[in-house]
N, C-alpha and C positions, 0 to 999 in steps of 0.2 A: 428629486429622484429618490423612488425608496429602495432601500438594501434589506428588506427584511426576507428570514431567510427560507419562508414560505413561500415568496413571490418567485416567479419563472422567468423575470426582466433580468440579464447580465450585462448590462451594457455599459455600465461603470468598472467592471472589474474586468475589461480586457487587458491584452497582456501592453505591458507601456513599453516592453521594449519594440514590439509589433512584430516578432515572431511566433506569436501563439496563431492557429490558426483560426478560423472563421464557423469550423463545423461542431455538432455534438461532440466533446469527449467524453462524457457518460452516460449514454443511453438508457432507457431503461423504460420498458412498459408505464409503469407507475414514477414520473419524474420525484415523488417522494419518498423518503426514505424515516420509517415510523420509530424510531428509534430516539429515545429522550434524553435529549446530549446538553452540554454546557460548552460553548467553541470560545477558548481564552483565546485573545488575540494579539498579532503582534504592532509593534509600535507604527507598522505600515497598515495594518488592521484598524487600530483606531484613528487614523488620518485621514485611511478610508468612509468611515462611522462618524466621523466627528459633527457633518451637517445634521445628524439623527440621535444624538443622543440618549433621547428617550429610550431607543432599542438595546442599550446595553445595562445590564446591571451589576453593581457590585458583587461577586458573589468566588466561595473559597476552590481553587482547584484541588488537585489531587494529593500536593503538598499540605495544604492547609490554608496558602495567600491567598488573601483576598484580592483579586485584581477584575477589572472590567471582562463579562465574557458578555455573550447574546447564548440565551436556553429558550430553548423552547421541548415540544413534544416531537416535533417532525422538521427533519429539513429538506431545500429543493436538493437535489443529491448532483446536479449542472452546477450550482452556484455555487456551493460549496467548494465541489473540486478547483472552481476557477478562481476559488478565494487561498488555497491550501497551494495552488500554480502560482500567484503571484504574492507567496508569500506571508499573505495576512494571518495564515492562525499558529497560535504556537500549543494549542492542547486542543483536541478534542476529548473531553472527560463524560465518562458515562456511571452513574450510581444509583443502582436498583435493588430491591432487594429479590429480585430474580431476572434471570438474564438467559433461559433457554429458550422463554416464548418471542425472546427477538432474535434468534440465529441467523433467521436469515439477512435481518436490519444488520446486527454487525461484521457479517459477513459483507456485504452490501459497503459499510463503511470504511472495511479493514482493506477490499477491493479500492476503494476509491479513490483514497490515500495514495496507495502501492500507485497505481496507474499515474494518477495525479506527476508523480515524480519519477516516472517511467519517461512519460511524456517530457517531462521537463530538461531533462537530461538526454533525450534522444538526438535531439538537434548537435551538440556540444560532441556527444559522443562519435555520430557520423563525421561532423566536421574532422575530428580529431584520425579518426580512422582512413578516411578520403584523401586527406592530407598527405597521407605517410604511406599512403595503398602504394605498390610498384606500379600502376595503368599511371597515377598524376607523378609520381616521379617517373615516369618514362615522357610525358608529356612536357613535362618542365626542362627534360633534359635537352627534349626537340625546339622548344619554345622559350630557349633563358629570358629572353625579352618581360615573356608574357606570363612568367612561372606562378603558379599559384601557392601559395603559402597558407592560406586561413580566409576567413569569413569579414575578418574587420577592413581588407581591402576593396572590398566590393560594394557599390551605393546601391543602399536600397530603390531610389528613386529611378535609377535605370532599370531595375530587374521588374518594379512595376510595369513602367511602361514596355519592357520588352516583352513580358505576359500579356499588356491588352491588348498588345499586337500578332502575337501567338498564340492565343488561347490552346486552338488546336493541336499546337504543339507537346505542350506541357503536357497534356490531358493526356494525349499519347502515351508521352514516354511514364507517366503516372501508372495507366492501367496495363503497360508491359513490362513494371517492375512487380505491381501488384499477381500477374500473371505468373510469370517466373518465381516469385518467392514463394505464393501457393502450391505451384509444382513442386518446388522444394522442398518443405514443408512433408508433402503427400508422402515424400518417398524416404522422410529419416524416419528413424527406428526408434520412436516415441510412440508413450500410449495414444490411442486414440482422442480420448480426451483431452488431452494434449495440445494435437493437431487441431483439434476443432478449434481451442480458446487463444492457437494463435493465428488461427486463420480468421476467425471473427476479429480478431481487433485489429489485423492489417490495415484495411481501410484507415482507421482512425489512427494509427499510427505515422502513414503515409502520408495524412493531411495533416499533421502535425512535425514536419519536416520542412528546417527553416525553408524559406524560396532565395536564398543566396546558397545554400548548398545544390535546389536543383540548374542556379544559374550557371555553377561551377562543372553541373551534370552534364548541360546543353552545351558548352564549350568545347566537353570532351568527347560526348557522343555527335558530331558533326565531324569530327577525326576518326583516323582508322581504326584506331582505338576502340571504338563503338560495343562491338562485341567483348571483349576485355572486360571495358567498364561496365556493362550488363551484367557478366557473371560475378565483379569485385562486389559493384553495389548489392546485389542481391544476395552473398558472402554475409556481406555487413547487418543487412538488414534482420537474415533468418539467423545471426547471433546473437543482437540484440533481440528479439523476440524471445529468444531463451528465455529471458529474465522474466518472463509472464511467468513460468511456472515458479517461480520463487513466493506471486502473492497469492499463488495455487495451493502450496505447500505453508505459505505461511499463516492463511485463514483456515484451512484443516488443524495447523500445530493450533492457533488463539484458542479453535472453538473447544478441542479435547481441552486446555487447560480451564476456558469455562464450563465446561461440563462437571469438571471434576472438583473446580473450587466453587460452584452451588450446591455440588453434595455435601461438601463437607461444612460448609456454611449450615447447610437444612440438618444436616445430621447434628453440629452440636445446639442449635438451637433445641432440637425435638431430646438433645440430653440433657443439657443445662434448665431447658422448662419442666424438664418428667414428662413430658408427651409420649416418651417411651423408651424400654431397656434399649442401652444399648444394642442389644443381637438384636432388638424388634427394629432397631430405627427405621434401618431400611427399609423394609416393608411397608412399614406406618408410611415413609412420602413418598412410597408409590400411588396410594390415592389421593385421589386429585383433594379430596374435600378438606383433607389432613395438610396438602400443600398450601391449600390458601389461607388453613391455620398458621400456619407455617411465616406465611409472606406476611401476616397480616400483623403477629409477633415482631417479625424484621421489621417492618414498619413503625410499630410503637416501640419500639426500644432502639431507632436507627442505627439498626448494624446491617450494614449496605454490601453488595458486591459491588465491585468498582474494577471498569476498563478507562483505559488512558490513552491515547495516544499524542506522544510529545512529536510535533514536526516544525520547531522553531531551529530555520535555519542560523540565525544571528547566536542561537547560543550553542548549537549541538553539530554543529555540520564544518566542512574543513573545507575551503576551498572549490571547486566542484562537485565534492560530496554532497550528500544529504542522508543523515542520520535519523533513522528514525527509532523512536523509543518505546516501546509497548508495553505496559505492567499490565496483571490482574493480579485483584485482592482480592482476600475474604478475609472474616474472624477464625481466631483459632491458630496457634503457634505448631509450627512445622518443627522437630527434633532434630539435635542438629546430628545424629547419627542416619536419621531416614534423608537431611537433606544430602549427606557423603553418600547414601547407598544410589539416592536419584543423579547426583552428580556423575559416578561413575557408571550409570545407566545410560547416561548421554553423550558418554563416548561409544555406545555398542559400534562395533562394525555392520553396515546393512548390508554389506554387499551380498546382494541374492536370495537375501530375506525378503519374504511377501507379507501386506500389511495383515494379513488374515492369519500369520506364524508366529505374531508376535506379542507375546505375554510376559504378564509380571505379576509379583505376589499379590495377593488381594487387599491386601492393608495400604499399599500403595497407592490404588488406583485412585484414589480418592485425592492425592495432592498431585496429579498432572505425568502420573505415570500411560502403561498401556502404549495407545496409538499414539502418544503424544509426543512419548521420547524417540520411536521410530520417524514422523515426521521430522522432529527435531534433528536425527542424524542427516534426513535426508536431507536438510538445509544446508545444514554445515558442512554437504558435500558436494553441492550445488554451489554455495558461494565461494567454497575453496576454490572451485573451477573457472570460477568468474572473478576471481581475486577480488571478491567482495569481504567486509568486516560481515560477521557473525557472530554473536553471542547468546546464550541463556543462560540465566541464574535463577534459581528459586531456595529463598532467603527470608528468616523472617524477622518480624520488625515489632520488637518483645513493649516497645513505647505503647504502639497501636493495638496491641495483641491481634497482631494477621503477620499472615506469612502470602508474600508477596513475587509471583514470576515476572521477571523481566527478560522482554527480548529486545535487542537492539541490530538492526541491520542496519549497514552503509548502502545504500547506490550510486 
């Protein structure tokens, strides 16, 4: 069997504890994603690789180590995610010497990640929530016998056979949660956009919901209970979907700070070659013909932009957490007076500022100021509310001569 990670075959990487479910989790017109990544892997990653060897090669992640990854030019963007769900990558590392003409590949990737461990954590979360809801402590109260406490009481091998013998049941109560949390959805006081992107992943989130939490479901909804537990679970459901708009907000903050560290990338190569005065830079890589001077420069003298994405749970993650780590680099040293002015830019208060209100000196914009620090707040006021971890720093690293943003969010 091959793993390569062109091919559209997953059928080694499903999930071994056998709660992953059966459908697409990442859909996507073109199942490719053109993006030229390096995926370091983890110790469950090359266990996974190990009949294939050939497919992996020595080569330095973002620190510098040389350790085993798989690169190519494109990957399947299904197998990927199903590799990132159970565990096996611990970097995906990206280094180009231009990084706008793939926005939408790393948007694509920075999504895919985020969902990956949306997913992953949905089930665990529900459980946790169901548990402790007042519908199953009322139930448990009626029923001490038969109390439910958690997920690890329940055999998977009954809840099998009691699905092939209900199909119709399940299905049911599947498309009348899906039902109710739509309507729900329709009528809170979110943008539009919004609404849409959590109405389109419902489906896939709902099939991604152990089948021992809905065995727990069907126990309760055959009690009086029924209605109660309708409006808990679908409580639950349209909460956790919040969290969509966190890799909403958090692929708009990646892309402003890639936007702003390929300028200043292009801007000092086009100073340090004399391609042009400073005041002319910018203009000069406004044309295209001058930009590919530009890349072509970057190229021969490999000074790269570089995105990262660290999602190795063994070393960054706590417990049910899962940490995730995001840097971009460029060349070119950030001051550490302009990183104090950025720094207390990113405590701005947003409340009731619109993104179109929001500016910053012009000298700025170039190290990940602008749109970037206003997403940035909206994060950190989104995960406050979700008692999620949050951070950004942008910091530079005088060894490498780059100045380096890091975001790190928990889920």
């Amino acid at each position: 069997m091959q793993y390569r990670l062109g091919l559209t075959h997953t059928g080694d990487v499903s999930n071994r504890a056998g709660t992953m479910a059966e459908t697409t989790t990442y859909q996507r017109q073109n199942p490719y994603v053109g993006l030229p990544t390096r995926m370091f892997l983890t110790t469950e990653g090359l266990r996974l690789f190990a009949a294939k060897p050939d497919q992996l090669k020595k080569l330095k992640n973002r620190m510098g180590i040389v350790k085993e990854a798989i690169e190519s030019d494109r990957y399947n963007a299904l197998l990927v995610q199903k590799l990132v769900l159970n565990s096996c990558v611990e970097e995906v590392y990206v280094r180009l010497p231009n990084l706008l003409q793939y926005r939408q590949d790393i948007i694509s990737t920075n999504n895919l990640i985020l969902y990956a461990i949306l997913y992953k954590k949905l089930s665990p979360s529900l459980a946790n929530m169901l548990c402790q809801s007042p519908v199953v402590q009322a139930y448990n109260r009626k029923n001490p016998k038969y109390a439910i406490v958690g997920l690890n009481m329940i055999s998977r091998q009954k809840i099998d056979a009691i699905r092939m013998e209900k199909p119709q049941l399940f299905e049911a109560m599947e498309r009348e949660i899906i039902t109710e949390v739509t309507e729900r959805i329709k009528r809170q006081p979110i943008s539009d956009e919004d609404k849409q992107i959590r109405i389109r992943s419902l489906d896939k989130f709902v099939a991604w919901i152990d089948k021992r939490i809905w065995y727990i479901y069907l126990i309760i909804y055959q009690t009086q209970l029924r209605r109660e537990l309708v409006r808990s679970f679908t409580d639950m459901l349209v909460t956790y979907l919040g969290r969509t708009q966190i890799a909403t907000h958090l692929s708009s903050l990646l892309m402003e700070f890639v936007q702003n560290a390929e300028k200043a990338h292009f801007e000092r190569i086009v100073i340090r070659k004399r391609f042009a005065t400073e005041k002319m830079a910018d203009a000069f890589i406004r044309d295209r013909k001058n930009r590919e001077a530009i890349i072509a420069e970057a190229v021969r003298s490999d000074q790269m932009l570089e995105v990262a994405w660290n999602v190795n749970p063994e070393t960054i993650s706590v417990g049910q957490q899962y940490r995730i780590g995001i840097t971009i680099s460029n060349y070119g040293i950030i001051s550490e007076d302009t990183r104090l002015k950025l720094a207390k830019k990113m405590n701005a208060d947003v409340d009731g500022i619109s993104l179109d209100s929001f500016y910053t000196e012009k000298g700025e914009d170039r190290l990940g100021a602008g749109l970037g620090l206003l997403y940035n707040s909206y994060l950190e006021e989104i995960c406050h509310k979700e008692g999620l971890m949050y951070r950004c720093n942008i910091f530079p690293e005088p060894e490498k001569e780059k100045t380096t943003v890091r975001l790190d969010i928990t889920l």
